[in-house]
C-alpha positions as CSV (number, residue, x, y, z in Angstrom):
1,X,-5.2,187.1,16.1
2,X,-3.7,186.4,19.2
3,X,-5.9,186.4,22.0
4,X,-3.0,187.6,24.9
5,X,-0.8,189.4,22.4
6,X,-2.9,190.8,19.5
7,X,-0.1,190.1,16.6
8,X,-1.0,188.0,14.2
9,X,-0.8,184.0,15.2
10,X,0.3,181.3,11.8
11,X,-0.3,177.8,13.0
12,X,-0.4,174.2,10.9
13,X,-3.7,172.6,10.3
14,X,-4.8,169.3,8.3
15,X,-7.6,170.6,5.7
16,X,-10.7,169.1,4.7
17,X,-13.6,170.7,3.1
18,X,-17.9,170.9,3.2
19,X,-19.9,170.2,0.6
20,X,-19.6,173.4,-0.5
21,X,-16.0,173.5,-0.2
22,X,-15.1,175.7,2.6
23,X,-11.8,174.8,4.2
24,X,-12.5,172.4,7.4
25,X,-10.4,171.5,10.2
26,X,-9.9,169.3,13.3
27,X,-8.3,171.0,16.4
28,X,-8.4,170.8,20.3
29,X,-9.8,173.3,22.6
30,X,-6.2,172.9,24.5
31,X,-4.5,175.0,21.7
32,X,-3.6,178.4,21.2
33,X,-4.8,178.5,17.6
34,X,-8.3,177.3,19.1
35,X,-8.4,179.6,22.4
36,X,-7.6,182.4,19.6
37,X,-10.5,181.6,17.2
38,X,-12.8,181.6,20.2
39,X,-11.6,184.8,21.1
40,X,-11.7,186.8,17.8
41,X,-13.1,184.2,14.6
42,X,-11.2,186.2,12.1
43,X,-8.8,183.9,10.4
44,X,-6.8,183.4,7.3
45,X,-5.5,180.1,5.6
46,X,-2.7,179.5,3.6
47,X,-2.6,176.4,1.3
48,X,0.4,175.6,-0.4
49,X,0.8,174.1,-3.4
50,X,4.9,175.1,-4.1
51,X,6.4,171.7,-3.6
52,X,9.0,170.7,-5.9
53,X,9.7,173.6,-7.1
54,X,13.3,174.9,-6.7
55,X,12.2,178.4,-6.1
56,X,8.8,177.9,-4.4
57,X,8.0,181.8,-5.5
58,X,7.3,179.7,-8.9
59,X,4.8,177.6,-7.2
60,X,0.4,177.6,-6.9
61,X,-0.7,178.9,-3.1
62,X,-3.8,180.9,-1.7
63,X,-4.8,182.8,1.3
64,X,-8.6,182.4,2.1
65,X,-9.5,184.5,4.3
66,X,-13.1,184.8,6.5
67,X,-14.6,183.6,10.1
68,X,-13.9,180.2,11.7
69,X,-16.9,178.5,13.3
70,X,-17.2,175.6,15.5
71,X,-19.2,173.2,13.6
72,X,-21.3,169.6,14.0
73,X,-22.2,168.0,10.8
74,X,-21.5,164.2,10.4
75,X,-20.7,164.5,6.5
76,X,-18.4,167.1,7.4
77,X,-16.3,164.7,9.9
78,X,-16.9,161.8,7.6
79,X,-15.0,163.4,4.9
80,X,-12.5,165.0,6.8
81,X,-11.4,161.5,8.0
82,X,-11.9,160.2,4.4
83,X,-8.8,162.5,3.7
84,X,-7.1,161.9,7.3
85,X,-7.6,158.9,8.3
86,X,-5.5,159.1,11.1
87,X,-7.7,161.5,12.9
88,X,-10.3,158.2,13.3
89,X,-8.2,158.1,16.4
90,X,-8.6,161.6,18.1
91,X,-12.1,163.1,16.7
92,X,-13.9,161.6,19.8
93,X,-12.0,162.9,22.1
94,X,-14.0,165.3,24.4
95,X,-11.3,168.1,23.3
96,X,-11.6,168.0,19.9
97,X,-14.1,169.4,17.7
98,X,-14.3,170.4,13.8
99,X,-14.1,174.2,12.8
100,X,-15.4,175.8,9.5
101,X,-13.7,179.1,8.1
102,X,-16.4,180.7,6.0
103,X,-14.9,182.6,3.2
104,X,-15.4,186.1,2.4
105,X,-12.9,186.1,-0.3
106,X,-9.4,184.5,-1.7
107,X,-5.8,185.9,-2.7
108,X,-4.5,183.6,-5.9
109,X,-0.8,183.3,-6.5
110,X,-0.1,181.1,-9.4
111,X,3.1,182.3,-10.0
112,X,5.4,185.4,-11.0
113,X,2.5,187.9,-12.5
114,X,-0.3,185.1,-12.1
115,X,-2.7,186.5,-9.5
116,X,-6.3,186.5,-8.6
117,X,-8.7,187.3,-6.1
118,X,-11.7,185.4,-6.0
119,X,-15.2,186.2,-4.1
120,X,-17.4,183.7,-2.0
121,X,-19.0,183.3,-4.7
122,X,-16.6,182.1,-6.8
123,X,-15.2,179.5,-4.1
124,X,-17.8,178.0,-2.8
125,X,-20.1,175.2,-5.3
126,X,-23.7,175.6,-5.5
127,X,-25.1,172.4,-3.4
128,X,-29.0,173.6,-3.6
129,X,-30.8,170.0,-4.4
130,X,-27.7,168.0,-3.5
131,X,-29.0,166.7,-0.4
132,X,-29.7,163.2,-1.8
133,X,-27.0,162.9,-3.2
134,X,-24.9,163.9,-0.1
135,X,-26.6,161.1,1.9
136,X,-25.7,159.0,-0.8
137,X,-21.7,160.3,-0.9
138,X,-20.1,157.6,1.8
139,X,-21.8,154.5,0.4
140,X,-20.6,155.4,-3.1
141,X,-17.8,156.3,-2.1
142,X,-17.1,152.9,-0.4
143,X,-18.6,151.4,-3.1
144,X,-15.7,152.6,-5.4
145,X,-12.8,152.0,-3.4
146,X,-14.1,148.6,-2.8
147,X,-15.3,147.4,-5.9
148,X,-13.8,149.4,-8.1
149,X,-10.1,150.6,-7.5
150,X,-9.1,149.7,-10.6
151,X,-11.3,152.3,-11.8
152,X,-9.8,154.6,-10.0
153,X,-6.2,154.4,-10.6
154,X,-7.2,154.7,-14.3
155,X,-9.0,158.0,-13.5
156,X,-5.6,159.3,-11.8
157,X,-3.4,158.0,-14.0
158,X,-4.8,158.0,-17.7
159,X,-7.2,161.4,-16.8
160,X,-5.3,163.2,-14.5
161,X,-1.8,162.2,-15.9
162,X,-0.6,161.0,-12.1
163,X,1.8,158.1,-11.0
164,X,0.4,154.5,-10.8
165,X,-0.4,153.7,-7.0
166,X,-3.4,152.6,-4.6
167,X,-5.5,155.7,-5.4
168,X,-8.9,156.1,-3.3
169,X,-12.0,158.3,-3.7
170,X,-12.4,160.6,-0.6
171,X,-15.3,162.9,-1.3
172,X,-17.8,163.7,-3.9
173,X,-20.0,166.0,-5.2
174,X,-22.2,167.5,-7.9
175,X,-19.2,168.9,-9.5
176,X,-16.6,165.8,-9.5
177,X,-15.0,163.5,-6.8
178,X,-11.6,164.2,-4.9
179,X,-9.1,161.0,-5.2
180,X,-6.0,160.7,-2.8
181,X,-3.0,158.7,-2.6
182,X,-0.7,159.7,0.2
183,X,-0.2,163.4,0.5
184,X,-1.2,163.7,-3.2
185,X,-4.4,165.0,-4.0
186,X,-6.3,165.4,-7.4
187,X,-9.8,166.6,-8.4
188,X,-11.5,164.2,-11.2
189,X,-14.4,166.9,-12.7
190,X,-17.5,165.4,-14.1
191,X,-18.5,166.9,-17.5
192,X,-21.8,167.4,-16.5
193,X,-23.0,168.4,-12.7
194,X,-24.7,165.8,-10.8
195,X,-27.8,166.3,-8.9
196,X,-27.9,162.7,-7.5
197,X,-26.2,159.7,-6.7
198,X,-27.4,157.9,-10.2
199,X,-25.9,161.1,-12.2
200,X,-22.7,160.2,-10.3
201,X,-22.7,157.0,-11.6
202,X,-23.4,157.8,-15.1
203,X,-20.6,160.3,-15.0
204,X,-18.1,157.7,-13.2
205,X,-18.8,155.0,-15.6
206,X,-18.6,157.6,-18.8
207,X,-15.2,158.8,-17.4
208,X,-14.1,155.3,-17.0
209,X,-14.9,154.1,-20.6
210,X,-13.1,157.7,-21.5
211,X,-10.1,156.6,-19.2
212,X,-9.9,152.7,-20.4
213,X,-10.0,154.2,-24.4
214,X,-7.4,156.4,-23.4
215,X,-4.9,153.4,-22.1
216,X,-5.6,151.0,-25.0
């Protein structure tokens, strides 16, 4: 809401998410949309999945809606620059700090007649005993786009049925890992939750044997 006005303000934000995948975001205390969520936290975000289609009323989107907090947690601005890299540049500026909105529930459009509405509950993953594994998230992480990127295209492409290209991992967790290339963005499930980083890897190599099978 806005803080001078009291209509409601729609601004464009780069998202992220926790560990428990809440929407994250970087902004600047110079903003309206900041000055706003310090004045009144209530907030709603829109994510839109409708490109390419010729009638975007055909397309995937969903409001989340909740409070926006101020937040400082290092995973939380390691994986939001995993996904934006360009924001290496700004998140150390005195001006700039990374906001959480906690959800207290979702509005699903899927389409004409396809509609949900989903609780906290059923947004946000269970990350009890995932700590471990959490401290363990950049350096595999790194590990597979390093070592491994090979893998990872495979995942995309022969799992996920996406176009060939320089895909990287950006986050992980005890449900599956996130893989980006460009403005493209897929989610690569594991069959099995993972509790720590050596269940990761048993699940990353099983869905890479799966994925190399499936291009022979």
């Amino acid at each position: 809401m806005d803080a001078e006005q009291g209509y409601p303000y729609a601004s464009l934000v780069t998202l992220a998410t926790d560990a428990q995948g809440a929407p994250t975001f970087l902004i600047s205390t110079l903003a309206r949309h900041t000055k706003n969520l310090v004045s009144d936290p209530r907030a709603s975000i829109l994510i839109d999945g409708t490109d390419g289609f010729g009638n975007p009323l055909e397309g995937a989107r969903i409001s989340v809606h909740g409070k926006a907090e101020p937040v400082e947690d290092a995973l939380l601005a390691k994986r939001f620059v995993a996904r934006h890299p360009s924001a290496s540049g700004y998140e150390s500026f005195k001006d700039f700090g990374f906001w959480r909105l906690v959800p207290e529930g979702a509005h699903y459009i899927g389409g004409f007649g396809r509609i949900l509405d989903f609780t906290p509950e059923e947004l946000l993953a269970d990350v009890s005993g995932l700590e471990g594994l959490f401290e363990a998230e950049q350096g595999m992480i790194e590990h597979m786009n390093d070592d491994h990127a090979d893998a990872i295209e495979l995942y995309a492409t022969q799992l996920l049925g996406a176009k060939p290209g320089p895909w990287r991992m950006v986050s992980c967790d005890g449900e599956g890992c996130d893989l980006q290339l460009g403005p493209d963005m897929l989610r690569l499930p594991f069959d099995a939750r993972a509790t720590a980083a050596e269940d990761v890897h048993k699940a990353l190599v099983a869905l890479a044997q799966k994925a190399r099978a499936k291009a022979a």
